[in-house]
C-alpha positions as CSV (number, residue, x, y, z in Angstrom):
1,X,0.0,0.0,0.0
2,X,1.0,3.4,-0.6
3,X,1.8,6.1,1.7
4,X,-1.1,9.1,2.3
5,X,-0.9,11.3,4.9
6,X,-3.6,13.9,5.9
7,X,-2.6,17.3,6.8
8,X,-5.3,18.7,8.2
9,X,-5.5,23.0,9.2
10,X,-7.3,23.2,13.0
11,X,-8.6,25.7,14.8
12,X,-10.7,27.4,11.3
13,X,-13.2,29.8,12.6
14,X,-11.0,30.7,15.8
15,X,-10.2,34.4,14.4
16,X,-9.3,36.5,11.3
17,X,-6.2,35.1,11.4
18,X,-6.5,31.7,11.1
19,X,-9.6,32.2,8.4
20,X,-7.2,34.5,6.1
21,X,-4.4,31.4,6.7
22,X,-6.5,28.4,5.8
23,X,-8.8,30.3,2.7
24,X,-5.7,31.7,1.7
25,X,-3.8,28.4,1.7
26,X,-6.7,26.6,-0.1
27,X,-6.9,28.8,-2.9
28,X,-3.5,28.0,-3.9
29,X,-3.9,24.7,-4.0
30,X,-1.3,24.2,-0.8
31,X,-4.2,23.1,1.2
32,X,-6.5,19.7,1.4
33,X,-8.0,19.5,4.6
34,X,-9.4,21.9,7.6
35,X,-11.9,21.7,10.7
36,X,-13.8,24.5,12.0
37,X,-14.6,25.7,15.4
38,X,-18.2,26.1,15.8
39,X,-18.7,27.8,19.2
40,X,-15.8,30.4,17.9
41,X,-16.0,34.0,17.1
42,X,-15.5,33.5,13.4
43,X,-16.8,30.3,12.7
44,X,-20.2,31.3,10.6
45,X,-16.9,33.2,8.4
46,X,-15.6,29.8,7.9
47,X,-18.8,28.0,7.3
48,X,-19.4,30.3,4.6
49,X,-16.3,30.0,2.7
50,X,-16.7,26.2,2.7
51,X,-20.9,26.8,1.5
52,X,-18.9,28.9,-1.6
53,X,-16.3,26.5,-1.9
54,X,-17.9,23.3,-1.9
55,X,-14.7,21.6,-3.4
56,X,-12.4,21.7,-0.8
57,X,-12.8,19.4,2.2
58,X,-13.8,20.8,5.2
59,X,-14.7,19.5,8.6
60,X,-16.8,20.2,11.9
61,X,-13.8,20.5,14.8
62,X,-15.7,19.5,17.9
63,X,-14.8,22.1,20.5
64,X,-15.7,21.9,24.4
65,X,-12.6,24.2,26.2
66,X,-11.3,27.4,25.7
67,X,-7.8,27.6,27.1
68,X,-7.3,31.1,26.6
69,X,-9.7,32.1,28.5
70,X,-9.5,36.1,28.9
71,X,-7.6,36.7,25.8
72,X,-10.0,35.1,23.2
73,X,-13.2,33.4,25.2
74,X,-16.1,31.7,23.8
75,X,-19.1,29.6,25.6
76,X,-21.1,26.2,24.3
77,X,-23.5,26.6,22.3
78,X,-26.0,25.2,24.2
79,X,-27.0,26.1,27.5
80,X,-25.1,23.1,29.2
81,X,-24.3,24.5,32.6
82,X,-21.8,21.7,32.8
83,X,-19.9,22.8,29.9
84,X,-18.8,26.2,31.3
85,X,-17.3,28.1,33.8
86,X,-18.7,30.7,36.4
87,X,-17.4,33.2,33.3
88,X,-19.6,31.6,30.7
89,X,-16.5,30.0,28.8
90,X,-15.8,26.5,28.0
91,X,-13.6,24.9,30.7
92,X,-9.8,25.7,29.9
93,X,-8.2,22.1,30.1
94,X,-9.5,18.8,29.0
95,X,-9.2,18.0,33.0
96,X,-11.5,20.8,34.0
97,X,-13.9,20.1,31.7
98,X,-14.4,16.0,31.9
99,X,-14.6,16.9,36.1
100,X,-17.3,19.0,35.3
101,X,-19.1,18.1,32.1
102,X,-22.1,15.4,32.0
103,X,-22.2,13.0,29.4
104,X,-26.5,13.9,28.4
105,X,-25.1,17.9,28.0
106,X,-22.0,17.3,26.2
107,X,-23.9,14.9,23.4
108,X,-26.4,17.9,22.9
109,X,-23.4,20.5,22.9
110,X,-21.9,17.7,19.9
111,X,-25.2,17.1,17.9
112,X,-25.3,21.4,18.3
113,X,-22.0,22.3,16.8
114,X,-22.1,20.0,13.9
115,X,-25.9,20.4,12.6
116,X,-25.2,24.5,12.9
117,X,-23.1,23.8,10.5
118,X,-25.5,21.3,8.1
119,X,-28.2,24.2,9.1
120,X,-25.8,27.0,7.3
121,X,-26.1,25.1,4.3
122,X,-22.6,23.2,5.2
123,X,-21.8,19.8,4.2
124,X,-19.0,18.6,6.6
125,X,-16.6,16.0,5.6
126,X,-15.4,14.8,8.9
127,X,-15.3,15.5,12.9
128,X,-12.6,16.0,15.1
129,X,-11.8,17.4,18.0
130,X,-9.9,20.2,19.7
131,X,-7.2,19.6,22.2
132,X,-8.7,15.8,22.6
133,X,-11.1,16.6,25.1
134,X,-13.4,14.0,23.8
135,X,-11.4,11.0,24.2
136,X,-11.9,10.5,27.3
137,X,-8.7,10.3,29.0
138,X,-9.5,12.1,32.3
139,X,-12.0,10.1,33.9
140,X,-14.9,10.3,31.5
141,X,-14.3,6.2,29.7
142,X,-17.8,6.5,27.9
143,X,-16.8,9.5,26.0
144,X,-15.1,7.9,23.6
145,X,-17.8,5.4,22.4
146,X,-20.6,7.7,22.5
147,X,-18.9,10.2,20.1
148,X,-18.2,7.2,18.0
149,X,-22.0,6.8,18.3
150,X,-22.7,10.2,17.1
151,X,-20.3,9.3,14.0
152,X,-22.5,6.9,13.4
153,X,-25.3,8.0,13.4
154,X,-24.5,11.3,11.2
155,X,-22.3,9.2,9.1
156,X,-19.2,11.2,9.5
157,X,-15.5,9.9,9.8
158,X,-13.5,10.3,12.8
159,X,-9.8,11.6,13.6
160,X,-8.5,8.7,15.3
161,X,-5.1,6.4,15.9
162,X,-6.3,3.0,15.3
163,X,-3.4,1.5,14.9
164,X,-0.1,1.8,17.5
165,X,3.2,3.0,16.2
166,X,6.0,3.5,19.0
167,X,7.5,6.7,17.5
168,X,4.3,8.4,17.5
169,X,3.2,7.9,21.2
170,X,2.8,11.1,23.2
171,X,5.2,12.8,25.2
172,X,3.6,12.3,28.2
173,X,1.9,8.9,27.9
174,X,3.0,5.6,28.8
175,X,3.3,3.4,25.8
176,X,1.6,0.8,26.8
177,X,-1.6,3.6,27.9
178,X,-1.3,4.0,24.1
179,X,-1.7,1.1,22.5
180,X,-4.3,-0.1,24.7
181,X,-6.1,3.4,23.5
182,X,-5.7,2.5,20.0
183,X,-6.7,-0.8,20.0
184,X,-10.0,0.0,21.7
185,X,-10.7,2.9,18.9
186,X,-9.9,0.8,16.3
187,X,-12.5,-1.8,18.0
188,X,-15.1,1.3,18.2
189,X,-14.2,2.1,14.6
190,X,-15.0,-1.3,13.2
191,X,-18.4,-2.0,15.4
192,X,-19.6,1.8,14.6
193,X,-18.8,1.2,10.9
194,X,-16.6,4.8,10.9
195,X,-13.9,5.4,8.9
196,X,-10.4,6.7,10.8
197,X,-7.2,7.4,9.1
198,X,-4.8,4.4,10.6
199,X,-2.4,6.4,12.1
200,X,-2.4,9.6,14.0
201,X,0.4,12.1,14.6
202,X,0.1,14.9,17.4
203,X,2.4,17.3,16.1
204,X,2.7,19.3,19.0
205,X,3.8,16.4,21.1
206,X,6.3,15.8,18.8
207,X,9.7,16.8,20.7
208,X,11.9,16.7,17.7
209,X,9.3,19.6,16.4
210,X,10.0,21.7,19.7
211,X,12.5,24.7,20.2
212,X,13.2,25.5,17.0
213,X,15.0,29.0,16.3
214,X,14.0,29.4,12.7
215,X,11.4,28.8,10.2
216,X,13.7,26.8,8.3
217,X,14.5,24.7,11.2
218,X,11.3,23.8,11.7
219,X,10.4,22.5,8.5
220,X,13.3,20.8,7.9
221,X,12.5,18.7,11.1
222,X,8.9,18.9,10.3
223,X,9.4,17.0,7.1
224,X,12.0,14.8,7.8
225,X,9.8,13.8,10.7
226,X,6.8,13.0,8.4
227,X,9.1,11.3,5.9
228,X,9.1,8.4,7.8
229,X,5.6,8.0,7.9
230,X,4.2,4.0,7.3
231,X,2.1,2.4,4.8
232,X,-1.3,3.6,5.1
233,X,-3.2,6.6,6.1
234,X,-1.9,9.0,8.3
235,X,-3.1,12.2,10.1
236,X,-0.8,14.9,11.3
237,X,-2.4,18.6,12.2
238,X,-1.3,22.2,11.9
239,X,-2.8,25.2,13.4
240,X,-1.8,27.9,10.3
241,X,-2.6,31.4,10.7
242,X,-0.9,34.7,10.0
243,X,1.7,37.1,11.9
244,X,-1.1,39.7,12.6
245,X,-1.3,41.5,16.0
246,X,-4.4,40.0,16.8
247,X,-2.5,36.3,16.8
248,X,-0.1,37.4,18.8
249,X,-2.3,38.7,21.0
250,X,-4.3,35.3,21.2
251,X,-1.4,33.1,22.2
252,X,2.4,33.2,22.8
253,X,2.6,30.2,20.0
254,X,1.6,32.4,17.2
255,X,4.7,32.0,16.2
256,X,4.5,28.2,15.2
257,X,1.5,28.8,14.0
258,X,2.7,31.5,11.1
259,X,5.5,28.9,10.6
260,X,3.1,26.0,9.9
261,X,1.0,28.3,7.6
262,X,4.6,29.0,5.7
263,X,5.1,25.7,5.7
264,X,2.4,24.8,3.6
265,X,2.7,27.8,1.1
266,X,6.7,26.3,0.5
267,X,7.6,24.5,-2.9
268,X,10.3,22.4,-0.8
269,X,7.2,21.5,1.1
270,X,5.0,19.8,-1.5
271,X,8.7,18.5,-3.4
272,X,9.9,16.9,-0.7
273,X,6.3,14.3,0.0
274,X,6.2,14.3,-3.8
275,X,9.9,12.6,-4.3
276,X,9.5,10.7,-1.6
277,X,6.2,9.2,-2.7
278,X,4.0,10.4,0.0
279,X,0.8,11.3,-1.6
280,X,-1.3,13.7,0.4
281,X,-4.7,13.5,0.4
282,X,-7.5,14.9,2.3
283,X,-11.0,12.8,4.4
284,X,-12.6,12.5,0.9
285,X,-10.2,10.1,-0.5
286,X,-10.1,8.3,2.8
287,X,-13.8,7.6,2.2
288,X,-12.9,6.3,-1.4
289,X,-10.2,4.4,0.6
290,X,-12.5,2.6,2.9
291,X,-15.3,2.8,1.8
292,X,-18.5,5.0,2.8
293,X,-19.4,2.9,5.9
């Protein structure tokens, strides 16, 4: 089998920024695959572009915390008191919010954010989910299989690692934690009928990724990283959006972020996969791949 790997833009819909990075990074063709944060200030922005733009593949990314809180908040979309804080924002770590959430208001807050997209006139391509809240991971075991559930019943794919690969275990989890995690999604995947990628990549775990000085540095470790990608389907994600004030004024890792973004608009970028037979592809061709389930 060949090698695909899936690059997909996060965090659409968060701000100007990150809209003006992904649209702009679609247009020329540098771009296959991006989710968008409902509850976010610019999300209905995003929608839109992907009603105009019905050709490039774009995705609902399921959103329950807001870790910065102050700088950029947001609240569910629902009314879930579970959800959010005394401030009205989403919880700002995945800890916070499975010790608070209920399992009855985070399904509505799920079903919410994806069919405000369908009612926008958005088809979505897949679901995933930001900072991996919904995994489960912190105490909340049945999260997992209900959001599989919810695939399932709205026929979408799912970011997942179904398959265990040493090199691409967390920082901070135990490797056996992991492989017991992705052989129970890939069990969840098969009796729910919904397509995953086989692999997944969390880029910002990566350490070899970390502490770069330059741009240059970091993709030339970015893609020598991916490069070694296995047989299959992989997803990896970036977070692309541009140098403006208001970025910076988000988070202190705008910088990374205008980096990824660059990374994508780079020629070396798309030569390198190319020569080394890497073909990427976007959720679309993972449904020709495996089949519409």
């Amino acid at each position: 089998m060949k090698r695909y790997l899936i690059i997909n833009a996060d965090d659409c819909g968060l701000c100007d920024s990150a809209n003006e990075a992904v649209f702009d990074l679609f247009r020329s063709g540098c771009l296959k695959s991006s989710t968008i944060m409902m509850p976010c200030p610019k999300a209905e922005e995003a929608v839109k572009f992907s009603v105009e733009n019905p050709q490039y593949a774009m995705g609902v990314h399921l959103t329950m915390t807001n870790e910065w809180q102050e700088r950029w908040p947001w609240g569910p979309l629902t009314d879930g008191k579970t959800l959010k804080n005394e401030s009205g924002r989403m919880w700002p770590e995945n800890e916070d919010f499975e010790a608070h959430c209920t399992y009855a208001e985070t399904e509505k807050e799920i079903y919410a954010q994806i069919e405000m997209a369908e009612k926008l006139g958005m088809k979505p391509v897949q679901l995933d989910n930001h900072m991996g809240s919904l995994y489960g991971m912190n105490g909340k075991y049945l999260m997992l299989p209900k959001v599989f559930k919810i695939c399932k019943k709205k026929k979408y794919p799912f970011r997942m690692c179904t398959t265990p690969k040493d090199e691409f275990c967390p920082d901070e989890v135990s490797l056996w934690l992991y492989k017991l995690f992705c052989h129970i999604s890939k069990f969840l995947s098969k009796i729910y009928r919904v397509p995953t990628p086989d692999y997944l990549i969390l880029t910002d775990q990566v350490e070899a990724l970390k502490h770069k000085e330059t741009y240059e540095e970091f993709r030339d470790a970015f893609l020598e990283f991916h490069g070694k990608i296995p047989e299959g389907i992989t997803e990896t994600f970036i977070h692309p959006a541009l140098d403006t004030d208001e970025m910076k004024n988000i988070t202190g890792s705008w910088e990374r972020r205008y980096w990824e973004y660059l990374l994508m608009k780079d020629e070396k970028t798309h030569e390198f996969f190319k020569n080394n037979d890497i073909e990427l592809i976007s959720y679309r061709e993972l449904l020709e791949m495996k089949g519409k389930k």
